[in-house]
gemmi code that builds the backbone of each chain (N, CA, C; Angstrom):
import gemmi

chains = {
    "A": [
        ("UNK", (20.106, -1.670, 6.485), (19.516, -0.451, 5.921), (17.990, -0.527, 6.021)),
        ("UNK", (17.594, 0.395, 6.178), (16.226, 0.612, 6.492), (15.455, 1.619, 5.619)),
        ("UNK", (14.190, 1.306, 4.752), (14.181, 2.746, 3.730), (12.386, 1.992, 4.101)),
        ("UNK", (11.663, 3.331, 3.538), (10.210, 2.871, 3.466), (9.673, 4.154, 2.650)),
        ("UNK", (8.591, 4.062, 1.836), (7.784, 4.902, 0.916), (6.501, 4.654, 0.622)),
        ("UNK", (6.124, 5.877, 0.652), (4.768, 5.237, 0.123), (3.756, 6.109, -1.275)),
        ("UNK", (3.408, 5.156, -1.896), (2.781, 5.475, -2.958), (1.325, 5.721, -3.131)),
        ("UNK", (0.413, 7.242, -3.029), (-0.585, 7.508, -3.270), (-1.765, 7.001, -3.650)),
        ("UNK", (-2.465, 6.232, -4.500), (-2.814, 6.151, -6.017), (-4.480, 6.797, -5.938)),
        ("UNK", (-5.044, 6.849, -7.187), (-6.547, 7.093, -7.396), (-7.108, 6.370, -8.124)),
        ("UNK", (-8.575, 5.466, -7.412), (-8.889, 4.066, -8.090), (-9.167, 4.217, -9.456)),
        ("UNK", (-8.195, 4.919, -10.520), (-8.206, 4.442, -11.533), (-7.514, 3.942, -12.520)),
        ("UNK", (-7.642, 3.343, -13.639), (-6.470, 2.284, -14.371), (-5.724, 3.024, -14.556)),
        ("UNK", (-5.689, 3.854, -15.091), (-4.250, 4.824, -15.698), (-3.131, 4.597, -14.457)),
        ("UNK", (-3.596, 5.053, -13.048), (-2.807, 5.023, -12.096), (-1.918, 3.902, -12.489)),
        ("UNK", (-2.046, 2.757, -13.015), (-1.140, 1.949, -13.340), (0.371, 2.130, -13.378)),
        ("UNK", (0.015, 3.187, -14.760), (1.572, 3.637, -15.497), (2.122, 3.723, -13.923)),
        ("UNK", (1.889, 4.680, -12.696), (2.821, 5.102, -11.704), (3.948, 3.952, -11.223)),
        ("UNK", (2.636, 2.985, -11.008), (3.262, 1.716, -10.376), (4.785, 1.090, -10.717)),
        ("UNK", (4.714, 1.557, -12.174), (6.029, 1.104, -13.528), (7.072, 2.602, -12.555)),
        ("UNK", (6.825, 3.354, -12.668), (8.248, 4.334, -12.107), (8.750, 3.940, -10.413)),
        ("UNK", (7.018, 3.982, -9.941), (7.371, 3.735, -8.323), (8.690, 2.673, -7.902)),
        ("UNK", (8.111, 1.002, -8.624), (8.638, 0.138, -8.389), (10.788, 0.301, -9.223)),
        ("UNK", (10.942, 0.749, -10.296), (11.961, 0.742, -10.882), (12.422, 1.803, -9.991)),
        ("UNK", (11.898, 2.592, -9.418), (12.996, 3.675, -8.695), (13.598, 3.276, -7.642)),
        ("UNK", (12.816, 2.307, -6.544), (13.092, 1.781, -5.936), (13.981, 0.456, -5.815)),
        ("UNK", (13.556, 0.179, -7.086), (14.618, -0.990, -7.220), (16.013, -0.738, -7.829)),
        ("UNK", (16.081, 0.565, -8.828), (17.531, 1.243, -8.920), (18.083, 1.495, -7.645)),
        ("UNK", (17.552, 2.273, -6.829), (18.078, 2.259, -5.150), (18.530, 1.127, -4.680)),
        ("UNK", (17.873, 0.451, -4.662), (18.259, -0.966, -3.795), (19.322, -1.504, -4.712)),
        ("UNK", (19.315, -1.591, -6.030), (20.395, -2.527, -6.540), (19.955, -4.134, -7.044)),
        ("UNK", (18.340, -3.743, -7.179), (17.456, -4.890, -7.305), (17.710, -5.232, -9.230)),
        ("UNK", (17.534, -6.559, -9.442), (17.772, -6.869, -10.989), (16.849, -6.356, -11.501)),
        ("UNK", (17.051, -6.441, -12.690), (16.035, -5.955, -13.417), (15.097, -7.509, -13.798)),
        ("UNK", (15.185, -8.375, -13.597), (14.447, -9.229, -13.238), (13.087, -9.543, -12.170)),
        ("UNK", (13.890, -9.071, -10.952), (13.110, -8.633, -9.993), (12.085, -7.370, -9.932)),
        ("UNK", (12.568, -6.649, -10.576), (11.974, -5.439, -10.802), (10.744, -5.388, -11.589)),
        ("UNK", (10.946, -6.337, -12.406), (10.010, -6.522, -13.465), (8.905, -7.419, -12.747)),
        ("UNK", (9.274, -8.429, -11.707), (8.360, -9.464, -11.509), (7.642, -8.773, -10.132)),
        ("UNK", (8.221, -7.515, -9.273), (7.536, -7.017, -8.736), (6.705, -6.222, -8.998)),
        ("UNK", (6.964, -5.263, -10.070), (5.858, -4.679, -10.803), (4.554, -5.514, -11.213)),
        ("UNK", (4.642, -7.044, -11.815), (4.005, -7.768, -12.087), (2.683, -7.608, -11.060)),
        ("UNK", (3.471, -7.882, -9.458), (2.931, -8.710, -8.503), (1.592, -7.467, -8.059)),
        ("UNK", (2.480, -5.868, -8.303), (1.765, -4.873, -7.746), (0.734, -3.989, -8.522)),
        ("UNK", (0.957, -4.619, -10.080), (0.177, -4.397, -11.059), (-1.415, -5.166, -10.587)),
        ("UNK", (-1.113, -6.699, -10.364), (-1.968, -7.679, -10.215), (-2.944, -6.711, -8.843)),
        ("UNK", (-2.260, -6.680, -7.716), (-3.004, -6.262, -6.577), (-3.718, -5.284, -6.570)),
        ("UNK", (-2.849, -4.215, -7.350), (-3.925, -2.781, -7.106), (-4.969, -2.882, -8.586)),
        ("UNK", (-4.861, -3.368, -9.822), (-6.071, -3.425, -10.876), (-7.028, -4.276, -9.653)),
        ("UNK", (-6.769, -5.503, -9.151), (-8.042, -5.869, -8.215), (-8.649, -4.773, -7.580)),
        ("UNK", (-8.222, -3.997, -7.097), (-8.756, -2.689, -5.631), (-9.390, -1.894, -7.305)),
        ("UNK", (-9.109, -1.954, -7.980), (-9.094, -0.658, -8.690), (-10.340, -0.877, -9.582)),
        ("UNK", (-10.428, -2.128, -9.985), (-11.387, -2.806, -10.592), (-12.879, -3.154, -9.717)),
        ("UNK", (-12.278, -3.909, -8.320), (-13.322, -4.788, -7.193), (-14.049, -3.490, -6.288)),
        ("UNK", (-13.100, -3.001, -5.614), (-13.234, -2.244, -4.531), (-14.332, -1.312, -4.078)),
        ("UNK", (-14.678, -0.534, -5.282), (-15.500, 0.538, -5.100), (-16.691, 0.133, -5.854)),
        ("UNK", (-17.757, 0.746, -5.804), (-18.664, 1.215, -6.960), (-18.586, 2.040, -7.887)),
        ("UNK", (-18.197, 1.851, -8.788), (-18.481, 2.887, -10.206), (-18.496, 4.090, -10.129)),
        ("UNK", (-17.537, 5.106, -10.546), (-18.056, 6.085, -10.327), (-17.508, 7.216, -9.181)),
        ("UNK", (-17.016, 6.310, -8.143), (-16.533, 6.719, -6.641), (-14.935, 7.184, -6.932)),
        ("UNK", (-14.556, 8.033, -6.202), (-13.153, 8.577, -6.041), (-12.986, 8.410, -4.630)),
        ("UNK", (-11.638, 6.949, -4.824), (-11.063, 7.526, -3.497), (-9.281, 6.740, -3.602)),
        ("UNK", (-8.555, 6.999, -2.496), (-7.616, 6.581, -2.928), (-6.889, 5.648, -2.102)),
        ("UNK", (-5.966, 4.957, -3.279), (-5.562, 3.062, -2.431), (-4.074, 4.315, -2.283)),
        ("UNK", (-3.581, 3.228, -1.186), (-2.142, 3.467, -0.331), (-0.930, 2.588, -1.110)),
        ("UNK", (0.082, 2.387, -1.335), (1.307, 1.525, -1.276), (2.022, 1.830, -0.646)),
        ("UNK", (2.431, 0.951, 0.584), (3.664, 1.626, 1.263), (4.852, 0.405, 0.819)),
        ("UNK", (5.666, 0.421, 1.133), (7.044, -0.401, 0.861), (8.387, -0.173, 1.490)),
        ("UNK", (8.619, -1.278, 2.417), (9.887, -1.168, 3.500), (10.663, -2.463, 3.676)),
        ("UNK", (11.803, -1.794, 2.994), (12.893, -2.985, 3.529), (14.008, -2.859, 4.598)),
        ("UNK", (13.721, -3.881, 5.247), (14.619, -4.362, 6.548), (15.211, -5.481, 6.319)),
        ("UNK", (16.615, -4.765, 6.538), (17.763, -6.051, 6.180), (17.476, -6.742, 4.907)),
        ("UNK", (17.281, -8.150, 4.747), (17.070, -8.748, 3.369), (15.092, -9.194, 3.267)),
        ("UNK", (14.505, -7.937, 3.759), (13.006, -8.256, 3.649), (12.328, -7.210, 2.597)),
        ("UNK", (11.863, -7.399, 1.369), (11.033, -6.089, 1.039), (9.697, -6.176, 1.306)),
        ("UNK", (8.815, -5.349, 1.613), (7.583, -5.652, 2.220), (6.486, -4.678, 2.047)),
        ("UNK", (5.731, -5.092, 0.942), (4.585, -3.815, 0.191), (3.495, -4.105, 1.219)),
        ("UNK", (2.513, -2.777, 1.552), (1.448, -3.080, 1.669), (0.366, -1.985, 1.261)),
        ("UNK", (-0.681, -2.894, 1.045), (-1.881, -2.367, 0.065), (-2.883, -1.725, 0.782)),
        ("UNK", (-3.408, -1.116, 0.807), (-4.644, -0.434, 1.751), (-5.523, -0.082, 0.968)),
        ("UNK", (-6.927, -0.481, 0.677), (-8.069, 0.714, 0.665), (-9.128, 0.618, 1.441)),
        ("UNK", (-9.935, 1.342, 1.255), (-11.134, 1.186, 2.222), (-12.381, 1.054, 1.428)),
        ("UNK", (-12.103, 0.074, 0.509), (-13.355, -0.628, -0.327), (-13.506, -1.479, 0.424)),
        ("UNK", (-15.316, -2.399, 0.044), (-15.582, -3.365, 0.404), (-14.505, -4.696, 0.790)),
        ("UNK", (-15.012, -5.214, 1.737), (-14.113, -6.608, 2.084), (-13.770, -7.479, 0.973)),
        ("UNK", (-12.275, -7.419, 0.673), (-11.497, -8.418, -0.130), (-10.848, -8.862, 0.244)),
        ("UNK", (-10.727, -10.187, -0.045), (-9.462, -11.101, 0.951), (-8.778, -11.348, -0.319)),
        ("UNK", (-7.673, -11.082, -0.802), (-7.003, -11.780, -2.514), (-6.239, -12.958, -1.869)),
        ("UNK", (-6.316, -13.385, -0.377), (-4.984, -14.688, -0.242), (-6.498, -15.961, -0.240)),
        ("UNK", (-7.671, -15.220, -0.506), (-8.983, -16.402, -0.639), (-9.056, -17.027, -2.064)),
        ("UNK", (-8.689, -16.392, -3.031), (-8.613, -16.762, -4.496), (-8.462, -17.942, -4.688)),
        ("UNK", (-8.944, -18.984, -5.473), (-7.962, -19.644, -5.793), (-7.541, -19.417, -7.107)),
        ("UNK", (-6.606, -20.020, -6.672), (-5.375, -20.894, -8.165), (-5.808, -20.820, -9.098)),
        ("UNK", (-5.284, -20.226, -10.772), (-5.407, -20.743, -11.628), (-4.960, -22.541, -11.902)),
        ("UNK", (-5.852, -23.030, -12.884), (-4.829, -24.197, -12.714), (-3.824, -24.513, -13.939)),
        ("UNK", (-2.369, -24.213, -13.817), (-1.565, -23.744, -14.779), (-1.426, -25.074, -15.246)),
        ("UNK", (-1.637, -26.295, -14.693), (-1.516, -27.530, -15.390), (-2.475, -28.444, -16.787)),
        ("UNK", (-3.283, -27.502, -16.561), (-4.547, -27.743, -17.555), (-3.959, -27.598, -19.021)),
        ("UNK", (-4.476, -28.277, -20.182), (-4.084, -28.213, -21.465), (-4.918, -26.974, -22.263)),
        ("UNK", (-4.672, -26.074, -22.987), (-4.600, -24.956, -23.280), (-6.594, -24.828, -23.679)),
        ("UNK", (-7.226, -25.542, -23.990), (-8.282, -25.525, -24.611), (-9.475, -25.641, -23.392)),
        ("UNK", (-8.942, -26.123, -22.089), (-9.315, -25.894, -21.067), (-9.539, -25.310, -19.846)),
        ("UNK", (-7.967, -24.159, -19.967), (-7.391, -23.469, -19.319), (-8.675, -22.129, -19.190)),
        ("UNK", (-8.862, -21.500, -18.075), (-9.352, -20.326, -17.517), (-8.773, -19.765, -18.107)),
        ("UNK", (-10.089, -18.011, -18.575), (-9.231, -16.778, -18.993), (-8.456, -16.288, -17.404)),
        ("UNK", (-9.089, -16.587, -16.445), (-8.770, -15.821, -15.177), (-8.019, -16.348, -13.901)),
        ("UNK", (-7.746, -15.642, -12.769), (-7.209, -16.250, -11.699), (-5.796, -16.383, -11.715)),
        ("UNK", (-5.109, -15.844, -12.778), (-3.639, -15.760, -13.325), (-3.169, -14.977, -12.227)),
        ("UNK", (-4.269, -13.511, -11.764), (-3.221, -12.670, -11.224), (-2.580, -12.991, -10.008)),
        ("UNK", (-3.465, -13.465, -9.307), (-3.176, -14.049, -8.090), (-2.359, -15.247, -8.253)),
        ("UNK", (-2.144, -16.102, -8.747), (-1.382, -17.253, -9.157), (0.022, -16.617, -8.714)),
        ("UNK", (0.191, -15.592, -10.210), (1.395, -14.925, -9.974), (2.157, -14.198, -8.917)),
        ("UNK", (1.189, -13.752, -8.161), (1.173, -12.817, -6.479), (2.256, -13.969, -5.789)),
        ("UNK", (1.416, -15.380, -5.761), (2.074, -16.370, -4.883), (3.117, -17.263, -5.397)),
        ("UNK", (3.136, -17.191, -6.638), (4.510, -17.762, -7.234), (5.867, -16.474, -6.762)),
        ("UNK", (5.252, -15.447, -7.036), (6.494, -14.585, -6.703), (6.913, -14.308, -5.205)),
        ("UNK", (6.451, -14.119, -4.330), (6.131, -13.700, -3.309), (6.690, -14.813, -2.282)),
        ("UNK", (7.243, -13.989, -0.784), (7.531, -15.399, -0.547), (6.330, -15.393, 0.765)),
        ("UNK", (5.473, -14.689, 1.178), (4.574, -14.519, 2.293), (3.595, -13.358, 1.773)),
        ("UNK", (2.213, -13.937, 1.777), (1.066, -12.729, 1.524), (0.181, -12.595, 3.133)),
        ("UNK", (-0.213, -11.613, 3.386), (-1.031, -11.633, 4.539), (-2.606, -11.171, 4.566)),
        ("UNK", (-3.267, -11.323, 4.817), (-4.376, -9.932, 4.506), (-5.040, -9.866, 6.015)),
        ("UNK", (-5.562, -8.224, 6.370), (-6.403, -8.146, 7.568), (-7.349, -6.992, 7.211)),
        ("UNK", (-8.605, -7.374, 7.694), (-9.300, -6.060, 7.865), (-9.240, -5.120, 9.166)),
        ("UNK", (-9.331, -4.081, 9.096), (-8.606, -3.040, 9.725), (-9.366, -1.773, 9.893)),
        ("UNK", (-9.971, -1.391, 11.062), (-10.365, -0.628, 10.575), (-11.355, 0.164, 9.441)),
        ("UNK", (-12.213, -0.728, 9.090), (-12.489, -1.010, 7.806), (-12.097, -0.676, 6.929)),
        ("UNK", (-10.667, -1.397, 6.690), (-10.160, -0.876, 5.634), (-9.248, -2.676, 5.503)),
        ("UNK", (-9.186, -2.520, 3.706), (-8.128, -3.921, 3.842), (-6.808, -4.206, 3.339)),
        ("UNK", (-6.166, -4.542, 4.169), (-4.626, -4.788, 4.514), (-4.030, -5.617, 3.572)),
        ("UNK", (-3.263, -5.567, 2.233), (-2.781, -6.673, 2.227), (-1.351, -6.491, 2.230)),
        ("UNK", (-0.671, -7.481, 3.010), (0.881, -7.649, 2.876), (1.397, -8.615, 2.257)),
        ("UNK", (2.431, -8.098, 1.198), (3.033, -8.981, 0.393), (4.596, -9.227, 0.639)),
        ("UNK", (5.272, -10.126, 1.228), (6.788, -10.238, 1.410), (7.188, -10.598, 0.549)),
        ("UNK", (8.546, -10.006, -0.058), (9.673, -10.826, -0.567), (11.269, -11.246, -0.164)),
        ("UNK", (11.342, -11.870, 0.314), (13.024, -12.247, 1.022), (14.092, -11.934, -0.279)),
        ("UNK", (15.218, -10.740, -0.184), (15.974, -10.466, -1.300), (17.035, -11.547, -0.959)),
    ],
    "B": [
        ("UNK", (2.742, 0.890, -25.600), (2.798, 0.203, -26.576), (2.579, 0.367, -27.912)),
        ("UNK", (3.483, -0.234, -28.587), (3.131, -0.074, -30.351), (2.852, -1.530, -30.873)),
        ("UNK", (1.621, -1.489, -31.655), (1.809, -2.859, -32.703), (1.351, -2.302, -33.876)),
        ("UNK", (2.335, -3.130, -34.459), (2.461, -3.206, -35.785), (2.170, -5.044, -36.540)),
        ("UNK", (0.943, -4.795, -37.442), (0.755, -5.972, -38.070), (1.496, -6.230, -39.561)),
        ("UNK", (2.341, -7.414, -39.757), (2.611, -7.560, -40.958), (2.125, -8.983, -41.849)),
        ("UNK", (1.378, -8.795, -42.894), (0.891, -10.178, -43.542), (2.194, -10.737, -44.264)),
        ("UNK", (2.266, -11.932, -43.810), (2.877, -12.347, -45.143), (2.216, -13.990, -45.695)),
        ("UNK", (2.664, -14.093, -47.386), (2.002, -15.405, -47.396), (1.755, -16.338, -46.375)),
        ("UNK", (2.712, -17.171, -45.832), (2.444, -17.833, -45.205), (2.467, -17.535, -43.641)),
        ("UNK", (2.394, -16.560, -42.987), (1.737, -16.251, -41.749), (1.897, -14.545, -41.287)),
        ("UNK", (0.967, -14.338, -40.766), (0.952, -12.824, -40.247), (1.151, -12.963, -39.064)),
        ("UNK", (2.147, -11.585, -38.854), (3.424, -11.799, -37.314), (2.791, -9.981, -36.934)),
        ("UNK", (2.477, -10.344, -35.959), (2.020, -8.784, -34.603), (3.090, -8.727, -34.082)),
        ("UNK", (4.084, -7.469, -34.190), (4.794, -6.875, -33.178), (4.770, -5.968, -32.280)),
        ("UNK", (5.459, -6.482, -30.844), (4.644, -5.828, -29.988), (6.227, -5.004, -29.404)),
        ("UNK", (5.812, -3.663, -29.382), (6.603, -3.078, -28.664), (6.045, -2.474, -27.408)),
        ("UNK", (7.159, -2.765, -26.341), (6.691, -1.846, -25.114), (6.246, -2.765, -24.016)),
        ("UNK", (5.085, -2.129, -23.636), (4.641, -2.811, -22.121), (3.137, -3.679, -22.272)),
        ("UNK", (2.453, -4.560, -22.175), (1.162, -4.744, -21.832), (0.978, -4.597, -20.537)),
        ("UNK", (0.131, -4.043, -20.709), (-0.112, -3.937, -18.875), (-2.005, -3.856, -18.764)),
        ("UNK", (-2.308, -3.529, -17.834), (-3.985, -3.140, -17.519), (-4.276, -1.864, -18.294)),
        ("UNK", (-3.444, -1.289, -18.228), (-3.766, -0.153, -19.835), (-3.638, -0.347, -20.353)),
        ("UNK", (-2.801, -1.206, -21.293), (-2.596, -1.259, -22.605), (-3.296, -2.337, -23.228)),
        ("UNK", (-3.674, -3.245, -22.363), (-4.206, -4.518, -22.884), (-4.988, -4.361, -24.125)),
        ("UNK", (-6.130, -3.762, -23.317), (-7.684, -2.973, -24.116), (-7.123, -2.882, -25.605)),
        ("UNK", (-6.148, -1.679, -25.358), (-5.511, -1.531, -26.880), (-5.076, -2.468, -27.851)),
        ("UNK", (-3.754, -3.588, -27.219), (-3.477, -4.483, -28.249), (-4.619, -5.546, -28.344)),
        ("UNK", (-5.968, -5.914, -27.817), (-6.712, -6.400, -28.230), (-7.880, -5.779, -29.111)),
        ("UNK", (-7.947, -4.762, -29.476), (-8.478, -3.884, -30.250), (-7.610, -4.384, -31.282)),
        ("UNK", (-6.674, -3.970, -31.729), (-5.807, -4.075, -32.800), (-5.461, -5.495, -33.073)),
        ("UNK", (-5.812, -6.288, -33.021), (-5.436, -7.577, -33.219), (-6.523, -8.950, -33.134)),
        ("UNK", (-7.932, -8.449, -32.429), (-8.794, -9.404, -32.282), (-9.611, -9.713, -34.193)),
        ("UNK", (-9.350, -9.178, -34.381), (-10.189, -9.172, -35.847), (-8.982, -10.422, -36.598)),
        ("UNK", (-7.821, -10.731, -35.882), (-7.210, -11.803, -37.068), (-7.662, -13.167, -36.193)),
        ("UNK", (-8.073, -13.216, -35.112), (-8.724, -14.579, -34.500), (-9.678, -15.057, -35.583)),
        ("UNK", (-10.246, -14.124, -35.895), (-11.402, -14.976, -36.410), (-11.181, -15.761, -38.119)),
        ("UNK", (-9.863, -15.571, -38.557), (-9.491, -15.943, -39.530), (-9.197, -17.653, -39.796)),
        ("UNK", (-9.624, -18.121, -40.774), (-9.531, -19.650, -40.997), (-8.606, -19.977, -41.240)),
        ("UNK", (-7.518, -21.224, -40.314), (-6.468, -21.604, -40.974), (-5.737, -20.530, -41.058)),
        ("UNK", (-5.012, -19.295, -40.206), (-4.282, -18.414, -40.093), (-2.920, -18.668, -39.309)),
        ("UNK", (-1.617, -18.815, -40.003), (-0.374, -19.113, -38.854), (-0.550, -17.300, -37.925)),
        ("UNK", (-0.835, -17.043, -36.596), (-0.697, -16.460, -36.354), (0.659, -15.931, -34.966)),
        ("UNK", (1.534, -15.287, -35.409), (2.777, -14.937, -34.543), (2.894, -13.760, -34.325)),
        ("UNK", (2.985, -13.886, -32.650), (3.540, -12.561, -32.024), (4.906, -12.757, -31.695)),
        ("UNK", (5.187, -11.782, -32.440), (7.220, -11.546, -32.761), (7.165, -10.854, -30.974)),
        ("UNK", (7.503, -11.147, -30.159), (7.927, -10.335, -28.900), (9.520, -9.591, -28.713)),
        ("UNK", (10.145, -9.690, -29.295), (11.536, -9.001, -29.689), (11.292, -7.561, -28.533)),
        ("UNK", (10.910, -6.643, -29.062), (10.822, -5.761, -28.334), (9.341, -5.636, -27.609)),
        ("UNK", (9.053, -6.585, -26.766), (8.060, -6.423, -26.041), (8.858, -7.043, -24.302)),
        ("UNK", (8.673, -5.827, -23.696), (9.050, -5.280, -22.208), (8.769, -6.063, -20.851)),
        ("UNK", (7.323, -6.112, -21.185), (6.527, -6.568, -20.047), (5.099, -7.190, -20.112)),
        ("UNK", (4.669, -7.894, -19.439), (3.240, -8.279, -19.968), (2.819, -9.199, -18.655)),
        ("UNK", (1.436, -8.362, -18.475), (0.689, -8.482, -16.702), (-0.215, -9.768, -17.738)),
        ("UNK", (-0.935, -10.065, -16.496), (-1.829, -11.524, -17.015), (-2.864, -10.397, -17.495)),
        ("UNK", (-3.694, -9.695, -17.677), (-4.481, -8.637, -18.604), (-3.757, -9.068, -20.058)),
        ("UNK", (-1.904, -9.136, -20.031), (-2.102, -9.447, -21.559), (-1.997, -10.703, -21.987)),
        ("UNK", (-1.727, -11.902, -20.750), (-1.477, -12.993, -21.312), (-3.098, -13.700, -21.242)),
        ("UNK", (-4.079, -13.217, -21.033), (-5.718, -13.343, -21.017), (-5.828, -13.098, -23.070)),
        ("UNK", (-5.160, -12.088, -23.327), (-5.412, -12.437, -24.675), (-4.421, -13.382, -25.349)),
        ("UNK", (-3.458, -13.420, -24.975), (-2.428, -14.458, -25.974), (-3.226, -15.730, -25.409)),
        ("UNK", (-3.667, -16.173, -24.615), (-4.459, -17.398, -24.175), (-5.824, -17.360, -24.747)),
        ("UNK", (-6.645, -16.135, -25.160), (-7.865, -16.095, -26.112), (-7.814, -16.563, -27.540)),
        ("UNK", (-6.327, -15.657, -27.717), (-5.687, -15.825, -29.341), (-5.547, -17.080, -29.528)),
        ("UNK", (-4.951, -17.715, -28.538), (-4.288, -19.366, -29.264), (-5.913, -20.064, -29.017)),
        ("UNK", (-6.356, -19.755, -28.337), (-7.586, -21.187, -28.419), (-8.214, -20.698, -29.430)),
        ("UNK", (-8.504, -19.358, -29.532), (-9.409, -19.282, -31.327), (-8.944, -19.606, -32.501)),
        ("UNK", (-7.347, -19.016, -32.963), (-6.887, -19.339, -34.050), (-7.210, -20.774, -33.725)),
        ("UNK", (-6.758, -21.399, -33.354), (-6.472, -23.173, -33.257), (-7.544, -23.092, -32.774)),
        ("UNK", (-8.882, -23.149, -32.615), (-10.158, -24.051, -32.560), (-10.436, -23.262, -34.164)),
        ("UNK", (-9.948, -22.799, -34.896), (-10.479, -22.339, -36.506), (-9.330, -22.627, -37.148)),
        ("UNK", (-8.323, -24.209, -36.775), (-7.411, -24.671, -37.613), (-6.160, -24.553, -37.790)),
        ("UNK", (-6.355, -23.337, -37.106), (-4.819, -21.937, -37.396), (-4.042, -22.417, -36.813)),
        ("UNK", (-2.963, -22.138, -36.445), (-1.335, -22.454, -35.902), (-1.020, -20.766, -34.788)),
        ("UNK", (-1.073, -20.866, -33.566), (-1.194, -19.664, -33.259), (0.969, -19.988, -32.248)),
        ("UNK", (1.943, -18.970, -32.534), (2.731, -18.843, -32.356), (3.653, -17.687, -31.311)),
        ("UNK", (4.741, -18.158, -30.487), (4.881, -16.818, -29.957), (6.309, -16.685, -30.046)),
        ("UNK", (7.208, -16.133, -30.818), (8.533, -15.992, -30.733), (9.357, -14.198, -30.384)),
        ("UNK", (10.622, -14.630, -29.816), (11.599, -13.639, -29.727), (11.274, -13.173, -28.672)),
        ("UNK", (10.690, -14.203, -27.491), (10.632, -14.042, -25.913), (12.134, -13.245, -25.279)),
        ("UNK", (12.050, -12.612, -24.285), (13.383, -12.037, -23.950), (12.956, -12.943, -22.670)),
        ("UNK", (14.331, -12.774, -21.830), (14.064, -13.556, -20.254), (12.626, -13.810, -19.869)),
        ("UNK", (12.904, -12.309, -19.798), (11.522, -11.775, -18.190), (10.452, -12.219, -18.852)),
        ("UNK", (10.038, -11.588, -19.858), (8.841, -12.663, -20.268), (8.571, -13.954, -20.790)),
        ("UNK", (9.708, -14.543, -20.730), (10.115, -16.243, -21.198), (9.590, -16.529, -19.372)),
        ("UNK", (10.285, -15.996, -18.829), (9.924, -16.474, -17.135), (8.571, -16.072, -16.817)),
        ("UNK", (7.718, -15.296, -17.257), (5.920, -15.419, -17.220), (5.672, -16.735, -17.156)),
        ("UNK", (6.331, -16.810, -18.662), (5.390, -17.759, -19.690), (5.627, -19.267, -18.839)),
        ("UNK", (6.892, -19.135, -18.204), (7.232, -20.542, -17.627), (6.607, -20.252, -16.044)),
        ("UNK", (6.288, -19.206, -15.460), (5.663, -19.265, -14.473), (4.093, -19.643, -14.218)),
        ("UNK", (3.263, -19.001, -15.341), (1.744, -19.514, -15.654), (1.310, -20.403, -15.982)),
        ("UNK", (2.513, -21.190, -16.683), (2.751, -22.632, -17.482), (1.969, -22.277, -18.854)),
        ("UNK", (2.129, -21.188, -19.829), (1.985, -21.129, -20.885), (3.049, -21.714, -21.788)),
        ("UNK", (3.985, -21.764, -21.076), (5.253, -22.575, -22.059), (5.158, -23.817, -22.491)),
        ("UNK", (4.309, -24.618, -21.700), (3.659, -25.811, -21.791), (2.577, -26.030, -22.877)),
        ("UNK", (1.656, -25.145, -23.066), (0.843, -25.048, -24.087), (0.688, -24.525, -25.456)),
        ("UNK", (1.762, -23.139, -25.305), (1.605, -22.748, -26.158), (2.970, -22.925, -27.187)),
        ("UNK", (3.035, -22.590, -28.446), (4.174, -23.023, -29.235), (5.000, -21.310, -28.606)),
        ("UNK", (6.165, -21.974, -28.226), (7.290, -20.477, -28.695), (8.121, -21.098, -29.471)),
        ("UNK", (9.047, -20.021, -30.058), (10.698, -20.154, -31.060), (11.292, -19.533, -30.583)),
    ],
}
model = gemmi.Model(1)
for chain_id, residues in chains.items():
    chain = gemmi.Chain(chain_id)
    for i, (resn, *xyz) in enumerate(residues, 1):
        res = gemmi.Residue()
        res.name, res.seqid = resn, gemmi.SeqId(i, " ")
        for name, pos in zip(("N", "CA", "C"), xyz):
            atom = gemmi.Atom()
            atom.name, atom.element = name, gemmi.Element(name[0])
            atom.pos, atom.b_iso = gemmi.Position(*pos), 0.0
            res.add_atom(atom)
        chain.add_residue(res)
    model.add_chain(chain)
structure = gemmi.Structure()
structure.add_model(model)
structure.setup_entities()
């Protein structure tokens, strides 16, 4: 089966809430857990507050892409805007091993991107930047 | 999201209903940063009916526990459901922080 969609957004937080219907509709379709569902929302929450937060200057209206296509047992988001150059597979690591009094407020989101995920990609394009996130169902 | 704070003698429990997310965060840290600063406070978030929660909200449950506990307190997190029991074991907050 072959399905693909894509999701609008406008760089601002509210756009969030969408992300919560986009991802559960799609995953009622597919037959995805509600486990999964939840930890992909996670992953796509994390990616687009970066664009939404990093991307632009203050002030600016413009709008990030989600597309999402699964082939056979692949689901496969990708992110687009045409803000400044971000690479999110450059991040590093939170370090989740640290004892609590030492631990970073930050760097969680991305942590989580690659714990869930089973392949991230990123390219600039056009000037615009690409990121692809796989998950093998 | 809804929270609701309840004191009781021996510890005040935040319940969180709903979602944290990058919107909502702002909010339940509005409503809840004013008990960090309390001395020697058991502080617990009852999660029972709490949905979902992006690292935006686990940035404050990780603010919360190092303040209560660098001011003595006992900072707590119970009535995890799966999905967010599997955060907590994915970020390795399960490691640090107390759940029930």
């Amino acid at each position: 089966m072959v399905m693909e969609k894509i999701l609008f957004l406008h760089n601002e937080i509210v756009e969030i809430n969408k992300l919560a219907f986009f991802i559960e509709k799609i995953g009622n379709e597919l037959g995805l857990s509600t486990e999964l569902i939840l930890n992909l929302n996670l992953v796509l929450e994390e990616a687009v507050s970066n664009v939404i937060f990093y991307a632009y200057p203050k002030g600016e209206n413009h709008i990030i892409s989600l597309s999402v296509s699964k082939t056979d047992n692949r689901l496969v988001f990708v992110l687009t805007d045409s803000g400044s150059p971000f690479d999110p597979t450059k991040i590093p690591d939170a370090d989740t091993t640290l004892p609590a009094n030492e631990r970073q407020i930050g760097g969680l989101g991305i942590f989580l991107i690659r714990q869930i995920m089973d392949k991230l990609e990123y390219q600039r394009t056009n000037g615009k930047n690409v990121f692809i996130m796989e998950k093998q169902l | 999201m809804e929270v609701k704070i309840q004191k009781k003698a021996t510890e005040t429990i935040v319940f969180i209903t709903g979602r944290v997310d990058t919107v909502t965060a702002p909010e339940l840290e509005r409503a809840i940063v004013h008990l960090f600063a309390e001395t020697g406070i058991t502080l617990v978030i009852d999660c029972v009916s709490l949905e979902y929660i992006s690292s935006s909200g686990l940035r404050i449950i990780l603010t919360a526990h190092k303040q209560v506990t660098a001011k003595g307190g006992k900072f707590v997190l119970r009535n995890l459901n799966r999905e967010v029991g599997q955060v907590m074991n994915l970020t390795g907050f399960s490691r640090i922080l107390t759940i029930e």
